[in-house]
C-alpha positions in Angstrom: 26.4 49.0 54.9 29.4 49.6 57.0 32.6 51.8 57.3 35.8 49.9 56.2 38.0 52.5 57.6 38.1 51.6 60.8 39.3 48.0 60.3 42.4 49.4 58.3 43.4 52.1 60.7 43.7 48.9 63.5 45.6 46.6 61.2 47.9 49.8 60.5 48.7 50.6 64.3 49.1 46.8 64.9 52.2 46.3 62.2 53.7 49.6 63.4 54.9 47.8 66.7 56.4 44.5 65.2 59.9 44.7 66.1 62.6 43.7 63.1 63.2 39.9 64.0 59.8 39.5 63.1 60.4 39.9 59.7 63.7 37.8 59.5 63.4 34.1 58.3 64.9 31.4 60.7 66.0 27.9 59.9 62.5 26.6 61.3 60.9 28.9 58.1 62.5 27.6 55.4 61.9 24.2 56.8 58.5 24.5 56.7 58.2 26.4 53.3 60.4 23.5 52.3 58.1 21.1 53.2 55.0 22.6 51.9 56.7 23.5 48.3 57.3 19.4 48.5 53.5 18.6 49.1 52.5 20.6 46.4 55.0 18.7 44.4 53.6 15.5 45.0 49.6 17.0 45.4 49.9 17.9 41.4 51.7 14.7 40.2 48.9 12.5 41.7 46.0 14.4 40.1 45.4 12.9 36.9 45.0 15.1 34.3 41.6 16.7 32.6 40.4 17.6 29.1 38.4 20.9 28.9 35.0 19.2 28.5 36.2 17.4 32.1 37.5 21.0 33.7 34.3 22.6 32.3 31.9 19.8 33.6 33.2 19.7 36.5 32.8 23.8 37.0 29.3 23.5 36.4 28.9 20.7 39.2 30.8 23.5 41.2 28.2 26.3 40.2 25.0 24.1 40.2 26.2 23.8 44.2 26.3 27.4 44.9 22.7 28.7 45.1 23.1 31.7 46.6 25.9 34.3 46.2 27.2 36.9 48.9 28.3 40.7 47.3 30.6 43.5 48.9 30.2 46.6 46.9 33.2 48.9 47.8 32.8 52.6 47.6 35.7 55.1 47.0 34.7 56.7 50.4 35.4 53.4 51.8 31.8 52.4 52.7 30.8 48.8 51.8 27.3 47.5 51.3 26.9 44.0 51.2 23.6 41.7 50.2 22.7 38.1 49.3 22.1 37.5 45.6 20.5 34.0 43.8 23.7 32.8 41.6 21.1 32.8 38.5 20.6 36.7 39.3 21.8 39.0 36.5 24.7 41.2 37.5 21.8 44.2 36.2 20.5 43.1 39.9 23.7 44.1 41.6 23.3 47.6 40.3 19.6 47.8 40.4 20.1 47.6 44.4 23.3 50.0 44.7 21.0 52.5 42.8 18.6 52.2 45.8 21.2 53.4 48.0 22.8 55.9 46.0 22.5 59.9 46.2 21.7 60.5 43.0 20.2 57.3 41.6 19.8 59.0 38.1 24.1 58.8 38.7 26.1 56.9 35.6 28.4 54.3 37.3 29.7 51.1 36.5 30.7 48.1 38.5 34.1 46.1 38.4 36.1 43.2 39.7 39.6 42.9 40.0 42.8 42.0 39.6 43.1 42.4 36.2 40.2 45.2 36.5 37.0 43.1 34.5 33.6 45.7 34.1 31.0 43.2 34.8 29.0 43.0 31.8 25.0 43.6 33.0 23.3 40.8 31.2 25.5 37.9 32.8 24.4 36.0 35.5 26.6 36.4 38.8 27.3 32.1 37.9 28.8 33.7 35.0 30.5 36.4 36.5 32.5 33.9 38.6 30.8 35.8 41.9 29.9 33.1 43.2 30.0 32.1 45.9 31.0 35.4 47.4 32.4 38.1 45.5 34.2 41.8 45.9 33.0 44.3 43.8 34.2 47.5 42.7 31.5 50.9 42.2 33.0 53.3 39.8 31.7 56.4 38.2 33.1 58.8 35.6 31.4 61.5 38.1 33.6 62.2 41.4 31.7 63.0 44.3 32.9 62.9 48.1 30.3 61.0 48.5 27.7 58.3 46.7 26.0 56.8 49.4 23.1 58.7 50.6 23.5 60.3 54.1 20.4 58.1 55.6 22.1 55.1 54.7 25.3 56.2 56.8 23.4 56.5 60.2 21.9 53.6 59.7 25.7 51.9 59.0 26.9 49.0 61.5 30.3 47.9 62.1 33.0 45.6 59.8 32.4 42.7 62.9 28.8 43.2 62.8 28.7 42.6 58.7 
């Protein structure tokens, strides 16, 4: 569990003192977006091209090398807690351990992904899901509180750099 505030509030003072030619494009730029918008050009041309049964064969290779899976659960109070999950896990086991660290674990909540926002359907497995092989997830509740996570679980927080 750890606080993402604190990370933001850095980042946010940092781009505060970037002075304006920072932000203008030079010659040198567009040369260089040039040149990578022409080796993307070529990269696509040279693939050959793949049937569904090829794109889908070729996923599960993909998933079949991802054993484990690493989750960030974001909270609206900006608290994350992460964990390591088996990529066969159901998604049911992502919420069965954010209930451990809840308040109220009798609490209604759902979990998400997004963009576009997807509920993650319990019974699939985090393969499934497309969590794999790390993932960020969304907590959500119809409930608002100032706070889900219970207060023992913030003492014990660390840091973003520790995470």
């Amino acid at each position: 569990l750890f606080d993402s505030s604190s990370q933001s509030e850095l980042q946010d003072n940092a781009s505060d003192h970037l002075p304006d030619s920072f932000f203008e494009t030079t010659a040198q730029d567009l040369q260089l977006v040039l040149k990578d918008l022409r080796k993307l050009g070529t990269a696509d041309t040279s693939k050959p091209l793949m049937t569904r049964e090829m794109r889908d064969r070729e996923e599960q290779r993909q998933l079949a090398a991802c054993q484990q899976c690493i989750v960030r659960v974001h909270f609206p109070e900006r608290l994350v807690l992460q964990s390591t999950f088996q990529s066969s896990e159901p998604v049911r086991a992502i919420a069965d351990f954010v209930r451990k660290y809840l308040e109220d674990p009798s609490l209604d909540f759902h979990l998400y992904i997004t963009p576009p926002k997807q509920l993650l359907q319990p019974l699939h497995t985090l393969a499934e899901a497309k969590l794999i092989p790390a993932a960020k997830v969304f907590f959500g509740s119809t409930v608002h509180r100032d706070r889900y996570v219970r207060v023992d679980m913030l003492q014990r927080s660390s840091s973003r750099s520790e995470a």
